[in-house]
KOLVO-612331 format. One record per residue (C-alpha): residue in one letter; z, x, y. Coordinates in pm, whole numbers, padded with zeros to 5 digits, always signed. Layout:
# KOLVO-612331
AZXY
...
# end
This chain:
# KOLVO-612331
X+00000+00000+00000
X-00100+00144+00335
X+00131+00101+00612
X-00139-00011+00898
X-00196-00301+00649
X+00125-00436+00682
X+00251-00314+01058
X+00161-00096+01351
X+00455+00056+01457
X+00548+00084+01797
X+00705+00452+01864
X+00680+00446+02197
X+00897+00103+02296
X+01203+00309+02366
X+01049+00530+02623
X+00844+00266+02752
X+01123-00011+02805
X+01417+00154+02686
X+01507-00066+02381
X+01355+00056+02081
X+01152-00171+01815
X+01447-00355+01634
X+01275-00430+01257
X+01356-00837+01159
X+01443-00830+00807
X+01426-01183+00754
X+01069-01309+00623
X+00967-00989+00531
X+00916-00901+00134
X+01134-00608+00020
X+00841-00365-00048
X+00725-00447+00373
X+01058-00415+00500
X+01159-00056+00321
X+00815+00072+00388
X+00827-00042+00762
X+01208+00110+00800
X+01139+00403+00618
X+00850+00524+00810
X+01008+00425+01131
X+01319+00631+01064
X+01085+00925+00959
X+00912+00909+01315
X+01220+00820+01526
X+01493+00984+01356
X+01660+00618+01329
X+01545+00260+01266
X+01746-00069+01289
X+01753-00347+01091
X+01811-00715+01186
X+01921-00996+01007
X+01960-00790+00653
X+02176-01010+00360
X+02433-00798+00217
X+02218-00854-00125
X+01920-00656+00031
X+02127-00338+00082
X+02047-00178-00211
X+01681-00159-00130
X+01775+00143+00065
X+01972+00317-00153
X+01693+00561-00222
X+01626+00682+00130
X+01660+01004+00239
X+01883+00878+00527
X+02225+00767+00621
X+02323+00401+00651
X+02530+00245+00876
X+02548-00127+00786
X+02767-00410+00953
X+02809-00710+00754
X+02926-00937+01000
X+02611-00858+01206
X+02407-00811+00933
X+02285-00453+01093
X+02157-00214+00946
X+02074+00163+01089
X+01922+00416+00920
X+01947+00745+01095
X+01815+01118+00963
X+02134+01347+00922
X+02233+01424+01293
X+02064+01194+01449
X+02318+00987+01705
X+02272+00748+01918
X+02239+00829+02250
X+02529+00814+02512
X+02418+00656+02842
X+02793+00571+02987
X+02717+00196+03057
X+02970-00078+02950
X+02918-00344+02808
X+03181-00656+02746
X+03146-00851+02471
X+03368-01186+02451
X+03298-01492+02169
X+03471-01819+02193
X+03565-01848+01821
X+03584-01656+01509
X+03270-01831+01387
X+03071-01687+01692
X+03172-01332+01598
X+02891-01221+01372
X+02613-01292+01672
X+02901-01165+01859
X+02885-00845+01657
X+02542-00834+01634
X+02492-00819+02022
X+02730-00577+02022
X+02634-00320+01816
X+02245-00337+01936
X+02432-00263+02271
X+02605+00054+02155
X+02297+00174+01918
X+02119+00180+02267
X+02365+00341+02461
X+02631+00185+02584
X+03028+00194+02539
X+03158-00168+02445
X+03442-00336+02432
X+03482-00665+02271
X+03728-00964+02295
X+03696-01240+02015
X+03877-01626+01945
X+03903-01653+02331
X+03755-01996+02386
X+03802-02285+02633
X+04037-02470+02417
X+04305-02221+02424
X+04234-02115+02823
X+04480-01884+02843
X+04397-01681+02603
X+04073-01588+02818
X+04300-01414+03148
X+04439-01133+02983
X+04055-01010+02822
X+03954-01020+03196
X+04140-00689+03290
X+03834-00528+03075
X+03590-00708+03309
X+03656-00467+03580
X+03549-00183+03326
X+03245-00379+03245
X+02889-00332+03413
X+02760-00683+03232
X+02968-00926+02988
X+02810-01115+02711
X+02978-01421+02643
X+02884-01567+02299
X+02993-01890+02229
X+02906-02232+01969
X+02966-02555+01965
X+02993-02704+02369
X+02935-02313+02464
X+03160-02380+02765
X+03329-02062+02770
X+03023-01841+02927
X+03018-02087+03190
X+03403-02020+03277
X+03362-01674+03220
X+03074-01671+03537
X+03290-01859+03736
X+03575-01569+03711
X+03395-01218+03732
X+03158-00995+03968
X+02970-00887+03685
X+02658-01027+03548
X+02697-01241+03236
X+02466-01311+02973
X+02494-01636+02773
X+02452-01643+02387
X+02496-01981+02232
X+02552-01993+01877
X+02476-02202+01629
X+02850-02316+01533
X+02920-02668+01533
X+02822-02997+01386
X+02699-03358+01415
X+02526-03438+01760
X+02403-03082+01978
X+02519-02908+01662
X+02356-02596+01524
X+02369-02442+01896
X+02162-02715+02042
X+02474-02816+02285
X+02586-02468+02356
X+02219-02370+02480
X+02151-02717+02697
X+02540-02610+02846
X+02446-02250+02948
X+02140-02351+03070
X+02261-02639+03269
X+02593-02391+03401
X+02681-02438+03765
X+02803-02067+03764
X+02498-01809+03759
X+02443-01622+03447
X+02141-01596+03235
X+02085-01757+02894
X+01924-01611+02534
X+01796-01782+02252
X+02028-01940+01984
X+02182-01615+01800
X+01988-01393+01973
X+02173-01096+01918
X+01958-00816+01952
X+01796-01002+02265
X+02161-01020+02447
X+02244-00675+02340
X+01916-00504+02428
X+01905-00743+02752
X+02313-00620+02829
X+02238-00249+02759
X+01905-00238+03030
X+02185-00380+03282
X+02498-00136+03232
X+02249+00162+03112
X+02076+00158+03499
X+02454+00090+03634
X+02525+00393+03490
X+02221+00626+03616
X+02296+00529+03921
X+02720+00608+03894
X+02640+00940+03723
X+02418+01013+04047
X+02661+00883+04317
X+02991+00902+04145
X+03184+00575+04008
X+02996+00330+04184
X+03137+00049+04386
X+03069-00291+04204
X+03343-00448+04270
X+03562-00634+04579
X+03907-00512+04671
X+04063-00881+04520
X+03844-00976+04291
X+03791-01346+04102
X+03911-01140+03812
X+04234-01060+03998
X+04306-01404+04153
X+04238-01576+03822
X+04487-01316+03669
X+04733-01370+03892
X+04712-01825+03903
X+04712-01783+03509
X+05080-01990+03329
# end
């Protein structure tokens, strides 16, 4: 099997837009996707994997490269020995309402960090428990972007907007049931916010982690070149919400 019969891989994403070609296990059959990854990894030095079942692991047993697999995010990186990621200095926030939003949580998160960026992550921090929510903010400061994943009503990225000086990106999630279930009423809720922030697809991942790491990656160039750089007011939202919190 050639490889130009099955996909054209594009080597030169990264340098062209900064976020390298993420490969989508899902749909693929097992003999595409390990030919695709492998030959990526042999021309980058690393290759990611999307959306990889636990079950399909084993296909790459057999490479001559080291795995780094997430099972909550299904993500998979293969990497040649000494090959890192590189280390940009942005920040990137990661928050999810519930505990069944953290694996798109996850997933958004660790497409961040494979692209650059240091993260931090706060999880089970939805509307229904508010306060729960204030004391996570303190890492908002530290943040150059926040994602805010979150199912069901997705309120919680909407709250999170209203709070912070940072830019927030939306992922809804599809957690919940019965009418706007499957992420339907989270995405109609982020989309429809009051508070700005922009919205991905239902569990995008990779989208809101590539989209988050542009953001904080060019908030860092420019802090390396001018020092820490000023993003923030003297009293913040962040602050004053901090402070009214029971």
């Amino acid at each position: 099997m050639h490889l130009d019969h099955i996909a054209k891989l594009d080597l030169a994403r990264a340098a062209r837009t900064g976020i390298p070609e993420v490969i989508l296990a899902e749909g693929k059959l097992d003999s595409h996707l390990v030919a695709t990854a492998k030959a990526y990894a042999e021309k980058n030095g690393r290759a990611v994997v999307s959306r990889l079942a636990p079950e399909r692991l084993a296909l790459f047993a057999s490479l001559p490269f080291e795995r780094q697999y997430d099972e909550d995010a299904k993500l998979l990186v293969l990497a040649k020995a000494g090959t890192n990621a590189p280390r940009t200095g942005g920040r990137v926030l990661v928050l999810a309402a519930g505990t069944a939003d953290v694996a798109i949580a996850e997933e958004a998160r660790l497409v961040a960090e494979e692209l650059g960026c240091e993260t931090r992550r706060a999880y089970d921090v939805g509307v229904a428990g508010i306060h729960r929510l204030f004391p996570e903010l303190d890492h908002a400061e530290w943040s150059d972007v926040i994602i805010v994943a979150a199912g069901r009503e997705g309120a919680l990225a909407t709250v999170v907007a209203g709070l912070v000086d940072r830019p927030v990106i939306g992922l809804p999630v599809s957690t919940g049931y019965g009418h706007g279930g499957k992420g339907e009423a989270a995405l109609s809720s982020m989309l429809q916010a009051c508070s700005p922030l922009v919205v991905v697809n239902i569990d995008a991942g990779v989208v809101a982690g590539a989209c988050a790491a542009q953001i904080a990656n060019r908030v860092a160039r420019a802090r390396n070149s001018s020092g820490e750089s000023r993003l923030r007011t003297e009293d913040s939202l962040v602050s004053v919400a901090r402070r009214e919190s029971p």
